[in-house]
VOGU-3710 file (C-alpha; in Angstrom, 3 decimals, decimal comma):
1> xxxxxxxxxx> 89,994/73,584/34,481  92,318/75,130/31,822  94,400/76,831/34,355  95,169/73,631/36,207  96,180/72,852/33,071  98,396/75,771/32,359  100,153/76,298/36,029  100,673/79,728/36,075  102,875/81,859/38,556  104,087/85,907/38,534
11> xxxxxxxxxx> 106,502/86,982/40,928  109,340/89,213/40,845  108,890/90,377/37,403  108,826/86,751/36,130  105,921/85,055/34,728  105,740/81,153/34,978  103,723/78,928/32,488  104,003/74,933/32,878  101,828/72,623/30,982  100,399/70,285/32,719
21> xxxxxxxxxx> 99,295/67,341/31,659  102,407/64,993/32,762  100,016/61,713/32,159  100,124/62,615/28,780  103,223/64,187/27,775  101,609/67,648/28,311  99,478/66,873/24,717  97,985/70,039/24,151  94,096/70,473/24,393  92,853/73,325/22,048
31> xxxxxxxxxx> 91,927/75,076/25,345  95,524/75,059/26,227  96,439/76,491/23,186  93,574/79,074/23,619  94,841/80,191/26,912  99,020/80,221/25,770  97,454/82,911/23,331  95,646/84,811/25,971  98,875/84,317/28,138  100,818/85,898/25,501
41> xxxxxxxxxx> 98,490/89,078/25,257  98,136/89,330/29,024  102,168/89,232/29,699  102,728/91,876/26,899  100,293/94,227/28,447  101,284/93,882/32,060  104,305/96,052/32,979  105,587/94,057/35,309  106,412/91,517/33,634  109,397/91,874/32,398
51> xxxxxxxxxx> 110,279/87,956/31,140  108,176/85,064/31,136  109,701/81,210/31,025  107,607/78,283/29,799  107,941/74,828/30,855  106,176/71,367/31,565  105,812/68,961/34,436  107,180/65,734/35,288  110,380/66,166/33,351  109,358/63,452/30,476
61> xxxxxxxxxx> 107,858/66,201/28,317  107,818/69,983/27,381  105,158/69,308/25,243  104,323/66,457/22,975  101,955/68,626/20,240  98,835/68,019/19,923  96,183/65,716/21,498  95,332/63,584/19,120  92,213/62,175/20,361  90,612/65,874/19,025
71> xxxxxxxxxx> 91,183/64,915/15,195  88,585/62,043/15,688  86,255/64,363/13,779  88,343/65,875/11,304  86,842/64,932/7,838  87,033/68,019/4,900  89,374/70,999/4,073  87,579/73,136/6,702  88,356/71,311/9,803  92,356/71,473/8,276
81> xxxxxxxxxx> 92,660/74,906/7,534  90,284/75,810/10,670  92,982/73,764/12,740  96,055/75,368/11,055  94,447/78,467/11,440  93,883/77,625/15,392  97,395/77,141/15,928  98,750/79,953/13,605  96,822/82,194/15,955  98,685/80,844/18,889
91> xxxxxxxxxx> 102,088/80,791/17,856  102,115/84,471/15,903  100,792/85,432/19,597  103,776/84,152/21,191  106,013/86,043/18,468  104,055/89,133/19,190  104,386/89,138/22,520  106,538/92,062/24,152  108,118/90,245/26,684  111,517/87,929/26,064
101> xxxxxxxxxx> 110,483/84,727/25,807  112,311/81,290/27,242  111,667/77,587/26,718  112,682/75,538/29,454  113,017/72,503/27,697  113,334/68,906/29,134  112,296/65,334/27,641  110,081/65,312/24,631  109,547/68,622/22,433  107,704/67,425/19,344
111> xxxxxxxxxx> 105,328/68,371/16,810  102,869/71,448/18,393  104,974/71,395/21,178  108,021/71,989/18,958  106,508/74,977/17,292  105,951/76,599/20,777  109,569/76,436/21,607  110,456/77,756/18,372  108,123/80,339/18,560  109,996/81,579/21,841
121> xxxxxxxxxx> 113,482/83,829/21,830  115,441/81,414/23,774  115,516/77,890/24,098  117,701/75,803/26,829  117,548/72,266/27,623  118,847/69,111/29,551  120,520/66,450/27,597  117,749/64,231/27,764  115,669/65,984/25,829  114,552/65,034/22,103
131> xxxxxxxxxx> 113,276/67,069/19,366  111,113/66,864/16,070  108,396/66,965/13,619  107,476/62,946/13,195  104,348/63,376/11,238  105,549/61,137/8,685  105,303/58,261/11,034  102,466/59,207/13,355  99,156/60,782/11,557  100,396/61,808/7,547
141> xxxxxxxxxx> 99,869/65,518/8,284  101,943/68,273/7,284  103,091/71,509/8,693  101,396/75,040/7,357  103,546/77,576/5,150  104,003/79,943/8,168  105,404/76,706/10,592  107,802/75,951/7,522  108,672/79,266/7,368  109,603/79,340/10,853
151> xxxxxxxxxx> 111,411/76,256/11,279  113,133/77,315/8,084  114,555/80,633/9,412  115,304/79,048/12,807  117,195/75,861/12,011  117,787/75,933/7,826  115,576/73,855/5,209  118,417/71,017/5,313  117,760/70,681/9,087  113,947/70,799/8,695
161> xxxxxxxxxx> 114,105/68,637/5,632  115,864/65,557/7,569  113,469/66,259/10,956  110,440/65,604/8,518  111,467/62,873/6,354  113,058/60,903/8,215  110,540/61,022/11,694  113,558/60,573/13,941  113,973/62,565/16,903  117,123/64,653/17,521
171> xxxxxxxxxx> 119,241/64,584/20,238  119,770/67,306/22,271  123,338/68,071/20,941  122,014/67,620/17,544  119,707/70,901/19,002  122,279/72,797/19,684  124,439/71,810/17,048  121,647/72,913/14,651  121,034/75,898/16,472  117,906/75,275/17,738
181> xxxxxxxxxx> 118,729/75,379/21,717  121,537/77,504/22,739  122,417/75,690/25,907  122,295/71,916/26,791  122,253/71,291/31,128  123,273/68,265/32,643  120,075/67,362/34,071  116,165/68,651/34,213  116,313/70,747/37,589  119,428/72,312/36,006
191> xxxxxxxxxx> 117,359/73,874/33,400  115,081/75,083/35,879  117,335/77,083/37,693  119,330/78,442/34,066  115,947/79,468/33,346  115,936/81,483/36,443  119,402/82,734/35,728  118,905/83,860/32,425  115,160/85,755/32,977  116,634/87,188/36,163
201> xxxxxxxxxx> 119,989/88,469/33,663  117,486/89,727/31,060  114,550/91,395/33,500  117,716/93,944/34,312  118,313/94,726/30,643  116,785/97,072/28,599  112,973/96,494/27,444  112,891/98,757/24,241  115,743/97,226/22,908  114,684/93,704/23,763
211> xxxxxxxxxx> 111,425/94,820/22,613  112,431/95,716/19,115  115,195/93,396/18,652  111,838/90,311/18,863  109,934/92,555/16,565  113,070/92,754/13,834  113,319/89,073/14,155  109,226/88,766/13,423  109,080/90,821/10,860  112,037/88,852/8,757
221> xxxxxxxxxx> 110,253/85,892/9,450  107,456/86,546/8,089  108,654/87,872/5,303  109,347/84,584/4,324  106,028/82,894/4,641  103,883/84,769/2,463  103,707/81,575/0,297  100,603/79,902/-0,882  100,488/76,281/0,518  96,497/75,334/1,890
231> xxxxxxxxxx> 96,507/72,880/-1,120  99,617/71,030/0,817  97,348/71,122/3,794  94,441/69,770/2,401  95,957/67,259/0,585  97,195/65,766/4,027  94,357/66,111/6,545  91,949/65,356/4,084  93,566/61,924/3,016  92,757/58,423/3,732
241> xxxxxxxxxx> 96,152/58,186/5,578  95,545/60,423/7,962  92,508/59,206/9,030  94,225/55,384/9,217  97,396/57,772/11,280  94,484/58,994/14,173  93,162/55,691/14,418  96,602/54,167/14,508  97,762/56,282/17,176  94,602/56,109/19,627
251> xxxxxxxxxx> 94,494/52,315/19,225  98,322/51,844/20,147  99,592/50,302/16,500  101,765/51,475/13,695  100,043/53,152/10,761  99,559/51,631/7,523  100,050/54,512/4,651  99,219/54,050/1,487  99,364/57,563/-0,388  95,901/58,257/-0,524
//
């Protein structure tokens, strides 16, 4: 079931993943995430592969984070550090792995699905696309140290500061203005094929350098999140708020915070 999920294709050196859950904005299902991570391992250790592209169907979505119907349960600092923990697995696999890695982006990149593309080496996009963290308007959450740290290094804390407080999404020339695409295409089956283009220029180039160059970048990176911050976590998932955010969101209304 997971791997209709995750569409998955290797040919020609080039490994394909596309989420797919188009009927719902390819949410991710913990399963997905579990199998991105096993992805990740699999492409590193398979020689050849030599680039791997991710994407999702039906153009309205790369990924729109998490599913939200799976914090129904959440209730005590366990379930929010297990969670963070969950996804911190996942994304440091996709900064491990060997292989250059490209986001295909078009429509919505958001929350989870936001990490994922930042957790890749390049990131293109059509002009439709939209980008950012709107946690303050949807469930009252807030992102781990190691996800600040990352969106920190990759787009600046002023950048990261204004995609969290103030919910909006960017534009996609806000993305690249901000440094977090480095190409904005004309329209979705554009990225496609620049996503072609590019993993077909860097399969010819040369692995060890690529190789190291993604470990350099890793290694500054998390340099920087070696910060204490599970009482920040806590503090949110635990909260009346974001229980009144899940319900909120499933039921189709706007959220009613109060600060507790």
């Amino acid at each position: 079931m997971t791997e209709d999920l995750l569409h998955e294709i290797r040919e020609g050196g080039i490994a394909w993943t596309t989420f797919n859950r188009p009927q719902a904005r390819n949410a991710m299902t913990f399963a997905m995430y579990a199998r991105l991570a096993e992805l990740a391992d699999e492409i590193s250790a398979d020689p050849a592969i030599r680039v791997w592209v991710i994407m999702g169907a039906g153009g309205k979505a790369f990924a729109s984070g998490t599913d939200i119907s799976q914090f129904r349960e959440f209730r005590t600092a366990e379930d929010a550090l297990n969670y963070e923990a969950r996804i911190d697995k996942v994304l440091g696999a996709l900064e491990r792995c060997t292989k250059p890695v490209i986001a295909a982006i078009t429509g919505a990149c958001t929350g989870g699905g936001l990490g994922i593309a930042g957790c890749c080496d390049i990131r293109i996009a059509d002009k439709g696309a939209r980008f950012g963290l709107p946690i303050a308007k949807t469930l009252g959450n807030i992102l781990n140290m190691h996800n600040f740290a990352r969106f920190y290094a990759l787009v600046g804390p002023a950048a990261v500061t204004e995609m969290i407080m103030t919910a909006r999404l960017f534009s996609a020339d806000e993305a690249k203005h901000i440094g977090l695409i480095s190409e904005m295409l004309e329209a979705p089956d554009d990225v496609a094929n620049r996503a072609m283009e590019l993993a077909t220029t860097i399969s010819g180039l040369a692995p060890l350098t690529l190789r190291a160059t993604k470990e350099a970048i890793r290694r500054l990176r998390k340099a920087t999140s070696e910060v204490e911050g599970d009482d920040l976590v806590t503090m949110c998932f635990t909260s009346a708020d974001f229980q009144e955010g899940v319900s909120a969101f499933l039921n189709k209304r706007a959220p009613q915070f109060t600060g507790r």
